[in-house]
C-alpha positions in Angstrom: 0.0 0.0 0.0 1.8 3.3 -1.1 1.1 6.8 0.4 0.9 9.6 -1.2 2.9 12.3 0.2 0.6 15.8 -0.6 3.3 18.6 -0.5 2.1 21.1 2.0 2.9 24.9 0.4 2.6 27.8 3.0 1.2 31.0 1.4 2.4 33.8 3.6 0.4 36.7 3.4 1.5 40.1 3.1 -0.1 41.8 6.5 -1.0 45.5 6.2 0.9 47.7 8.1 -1.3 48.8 11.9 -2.1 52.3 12.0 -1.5 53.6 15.4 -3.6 57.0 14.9 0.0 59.3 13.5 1.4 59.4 17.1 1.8 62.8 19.1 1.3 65.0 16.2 -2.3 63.0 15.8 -3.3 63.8 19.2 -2.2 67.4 18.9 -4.2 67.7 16.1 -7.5 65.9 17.3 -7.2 68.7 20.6 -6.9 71.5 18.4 -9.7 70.6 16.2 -12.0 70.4 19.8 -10.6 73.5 20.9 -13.8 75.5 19.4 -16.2 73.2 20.4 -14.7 74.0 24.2 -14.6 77.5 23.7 -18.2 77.8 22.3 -19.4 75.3 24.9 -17.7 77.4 28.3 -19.0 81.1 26.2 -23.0 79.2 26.4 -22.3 78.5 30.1 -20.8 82.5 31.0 -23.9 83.8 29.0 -26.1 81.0 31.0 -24.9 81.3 34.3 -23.3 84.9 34.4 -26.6 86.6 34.7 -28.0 84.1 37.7 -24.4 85.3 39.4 -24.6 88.7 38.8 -28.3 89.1 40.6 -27.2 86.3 43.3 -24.2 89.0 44.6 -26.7 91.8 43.8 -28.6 90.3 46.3 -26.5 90.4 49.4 -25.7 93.9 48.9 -26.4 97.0 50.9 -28.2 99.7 48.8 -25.6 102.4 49.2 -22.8 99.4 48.2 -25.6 98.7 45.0 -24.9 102.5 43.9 -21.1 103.1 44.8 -19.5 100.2 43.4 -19.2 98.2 40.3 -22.3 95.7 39.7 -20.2 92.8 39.1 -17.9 92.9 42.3 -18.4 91.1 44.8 -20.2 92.3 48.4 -17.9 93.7 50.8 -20.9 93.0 53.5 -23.1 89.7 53.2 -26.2 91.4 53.6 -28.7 87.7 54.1 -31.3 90.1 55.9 -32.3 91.5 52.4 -34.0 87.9 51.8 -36.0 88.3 55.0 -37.0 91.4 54.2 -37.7 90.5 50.7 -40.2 88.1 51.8 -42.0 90.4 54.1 -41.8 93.7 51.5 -42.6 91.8 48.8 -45.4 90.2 50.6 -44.4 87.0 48.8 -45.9 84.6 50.7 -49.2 86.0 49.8 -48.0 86.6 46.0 -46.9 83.0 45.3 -50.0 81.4 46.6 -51.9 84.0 44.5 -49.5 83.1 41.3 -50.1 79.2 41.9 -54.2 79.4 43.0 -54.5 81.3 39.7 -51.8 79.3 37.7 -53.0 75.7 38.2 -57.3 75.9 37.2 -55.5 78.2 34.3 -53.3 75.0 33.4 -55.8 72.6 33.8 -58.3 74.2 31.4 -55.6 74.8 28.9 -54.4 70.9 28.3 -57.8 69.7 28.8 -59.7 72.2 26.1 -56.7 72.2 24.5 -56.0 68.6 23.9 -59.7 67.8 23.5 -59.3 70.7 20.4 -56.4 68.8 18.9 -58.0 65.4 18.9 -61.3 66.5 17.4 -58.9 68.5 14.4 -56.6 66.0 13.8 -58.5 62.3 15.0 -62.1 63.0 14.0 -63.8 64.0 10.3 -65.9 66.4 10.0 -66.5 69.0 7.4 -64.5 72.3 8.0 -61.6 71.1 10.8 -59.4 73.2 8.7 -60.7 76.2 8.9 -61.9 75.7 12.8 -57.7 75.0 12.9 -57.0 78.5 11.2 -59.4 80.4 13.3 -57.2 79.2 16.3 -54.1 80.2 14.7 -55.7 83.2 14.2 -55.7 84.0 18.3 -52.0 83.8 17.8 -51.5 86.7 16.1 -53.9 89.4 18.5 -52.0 91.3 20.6 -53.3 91.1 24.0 -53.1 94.9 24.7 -56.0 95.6 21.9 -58.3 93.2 24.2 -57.0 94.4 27.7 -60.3 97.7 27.6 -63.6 95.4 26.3 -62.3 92.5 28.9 -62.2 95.1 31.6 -65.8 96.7 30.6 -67.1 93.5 30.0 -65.7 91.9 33.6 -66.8 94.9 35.3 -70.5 94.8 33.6 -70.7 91.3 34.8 -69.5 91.8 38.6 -66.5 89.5 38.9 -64.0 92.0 39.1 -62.1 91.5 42.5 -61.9 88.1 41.9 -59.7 85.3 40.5 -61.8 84.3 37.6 -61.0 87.1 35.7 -57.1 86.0 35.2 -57.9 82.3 35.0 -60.6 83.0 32.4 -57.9 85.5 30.6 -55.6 83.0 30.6 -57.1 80.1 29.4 -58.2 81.6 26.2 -54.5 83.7 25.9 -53.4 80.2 26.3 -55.6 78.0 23.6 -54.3 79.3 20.1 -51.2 77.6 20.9 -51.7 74.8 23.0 -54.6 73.2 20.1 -52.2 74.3 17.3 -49.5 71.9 19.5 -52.0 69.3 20.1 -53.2 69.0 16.5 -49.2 68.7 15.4 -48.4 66.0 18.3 -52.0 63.7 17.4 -50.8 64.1 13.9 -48.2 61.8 14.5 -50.2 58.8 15.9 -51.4 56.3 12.9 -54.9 56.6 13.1 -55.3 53.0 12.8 -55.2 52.8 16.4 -58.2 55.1 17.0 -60.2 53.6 14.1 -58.9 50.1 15.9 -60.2 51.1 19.2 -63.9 52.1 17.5 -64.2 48.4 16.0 -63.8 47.3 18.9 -66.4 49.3 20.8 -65.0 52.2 22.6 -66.7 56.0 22.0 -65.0 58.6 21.2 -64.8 59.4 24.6 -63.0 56.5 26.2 -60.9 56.6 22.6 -59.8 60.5 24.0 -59.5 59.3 27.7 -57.9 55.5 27.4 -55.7 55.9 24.5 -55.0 59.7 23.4 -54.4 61.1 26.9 -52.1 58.7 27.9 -50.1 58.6 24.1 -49.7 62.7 24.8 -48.4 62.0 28.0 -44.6 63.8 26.8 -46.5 66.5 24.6 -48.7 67.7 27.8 -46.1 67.8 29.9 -44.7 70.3 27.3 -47.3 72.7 26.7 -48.4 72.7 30.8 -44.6 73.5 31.0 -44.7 76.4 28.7 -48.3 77.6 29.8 -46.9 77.5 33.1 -43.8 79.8 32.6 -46.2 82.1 30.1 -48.8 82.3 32.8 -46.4 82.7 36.1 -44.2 85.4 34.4 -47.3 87.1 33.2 -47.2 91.1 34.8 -49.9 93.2 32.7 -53.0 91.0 33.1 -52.1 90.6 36.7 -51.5 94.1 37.2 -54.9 95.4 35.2 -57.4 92.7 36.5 -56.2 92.0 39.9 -58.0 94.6 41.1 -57.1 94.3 45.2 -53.8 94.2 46.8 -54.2 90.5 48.4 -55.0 89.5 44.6 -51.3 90.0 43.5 -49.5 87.4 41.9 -46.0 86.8 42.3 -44.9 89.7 39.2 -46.8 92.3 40.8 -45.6 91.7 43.7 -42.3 93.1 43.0 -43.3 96.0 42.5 -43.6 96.6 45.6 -39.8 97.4 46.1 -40.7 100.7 44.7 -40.4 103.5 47.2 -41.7 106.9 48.0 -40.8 108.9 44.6 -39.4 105.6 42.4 -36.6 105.0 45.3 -35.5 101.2 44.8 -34.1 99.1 47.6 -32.2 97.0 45.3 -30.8 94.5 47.3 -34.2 93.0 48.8 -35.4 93.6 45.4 -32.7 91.4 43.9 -33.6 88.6 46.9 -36.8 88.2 45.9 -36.2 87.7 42.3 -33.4 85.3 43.2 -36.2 83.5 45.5 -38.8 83.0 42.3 -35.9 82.6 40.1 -33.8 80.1 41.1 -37.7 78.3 42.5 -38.5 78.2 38.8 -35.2 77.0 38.0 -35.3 73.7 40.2 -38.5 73.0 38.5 -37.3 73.0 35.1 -34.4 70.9 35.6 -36.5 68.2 37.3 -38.9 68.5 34.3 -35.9 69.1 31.7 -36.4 65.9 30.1 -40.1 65.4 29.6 -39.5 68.6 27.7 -37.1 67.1 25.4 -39.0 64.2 24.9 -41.8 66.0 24.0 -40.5 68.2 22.0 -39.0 65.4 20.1 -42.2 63.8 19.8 -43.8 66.9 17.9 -40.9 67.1 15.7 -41.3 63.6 14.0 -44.2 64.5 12.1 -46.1 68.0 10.8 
């Protein structure tokens, strides 16, 4: 029995060379090409945070320091009373309950009507949505200082001046326009499928709204309450014109308050109670920072 002896040939391959990224002079490069990507990032962070800075020491100064030296230097005296007597000029105990017992019906009606208004446009079909659509966009576009006399008239006519109703009704419809053009943009995105899915299988329109558009909009409501809410608590003319009493003042009002006897200013509790609304507001946002992304995203896939 012979063997056959196969004769084994080794191919070597030629193995490419291993780049190692150019060395020092890569590196040097890649930092230099980041270096405006640093610089633009730590110039958004000075305009950012600058301006929270700048009222913070403002804050903690005397009145006659506020005057006789430079804004931005620091305070030779920590004045922390300013902040307790911020809160007591101001009145702001009184001002932010007024500012959050007239923000949160306002809030309420706004998402509900509004949201209701942006699934009837965009879920249901009916003759002449698109014009009912324009006629909102339309409230966009009025100025509210043309309204702010026949609301007054009209208010006092009624008898509900004196009261909180006027702002919460005032703000509601300020707040629609936007809020159902929003809505309809956000419900434009579902597939209807899912609502037409939902009617075969028995639910009204209704339960449809309630059980399945609600909770889809959950990212887009949290949205528009969010910028309802900064709309609404920042708002100073309404407030000022329909108030009507003193213990009516909302929060914007209320800092007016730091204005003496001939337009003398005590700056530094002024500045306290701004920091106190301020840097409130700010908390807020950056626990809610997120659902604003996401549903700000969520309107973006789709128009």
């Amino acid at each position: 029995m012979t063997t056959t002896a196969l004769d084994v040939t080794e191919v070597h391959s030629v193995q490419a060379p291993v780049q190692h990224g150019g060395g020092a002079g890569a590196n040097v490069l890649r930092i230099l090409r980041r270096i405006p990507v640093w610089i633009t990032i730590i110039f958004l962070i000075v305009v950012s945070a600058y301006p929270l800075f700048w009222m913070f020491i403002n804050s903690l100064k005397s009145n006659s320091e506020f005057l006789g030296s430079p804004s931005y230097a620091l305070p030779k005296v920590w004045e922390w009373s300013n902040y307790g007597e911020a809160w007591v000029t101001g009145n702001l105990a009184t001002t932010i309950s007024n500012s959050i017992i007239v923000t949160m019906p306002s809030l309420a009606l706004i998402v509900l009507l509004g949201t209701a208004a942006g699934f009837a446009l965009e879920v249901l079909v009916f003759k002449g949505r698109a014009l009912i659509l324009l006629l909102f966009l339309a409230g966009i576009m009025i100025p509210g200082q043309m309204i702010v006399l026949p609301l007054f008239t009209a208010f006092f006519r009624i008898g509900i001046t004196g009261t909180y109703l006027p702002l919460i009704l005032i703000y509601t419809a300020a707040g629609l326009p936007l809020t159902v053009f929003m809505m309809a943009t956000y419900f434009r995105a579902i597939p209807r499928e899912i609502f037409e899915a939902s009617t075969l299988d028995g639910a009204s329109m209704l339960r449809a709204f309630f059980s399945i558009g609600m909770p889809m909009m959950r990212n887009a409501i949290v949205t528009v309450a969010i910028v309802q809410f900064f709309l609404i608590w920042n708002d100073l003319l309404i407030a000022l014109i329909f108030a009507g009493k003193r213990s009516l003042n909302t929060i914007q009002v209320g800092l007016l308050n730091f204005s003496g006897e001939y337009g003398a200013i005590n700056y530094g509790p002024l500045f306290a109670a701004i920091c106190i609304t301020v840097f409130g507001i700010f908390i807020l946002y950056l626990f809610l920072n997120q659902q604003i992304m996401k549903g700000l995203a969520a309107g973006a896939v789709k128009g």
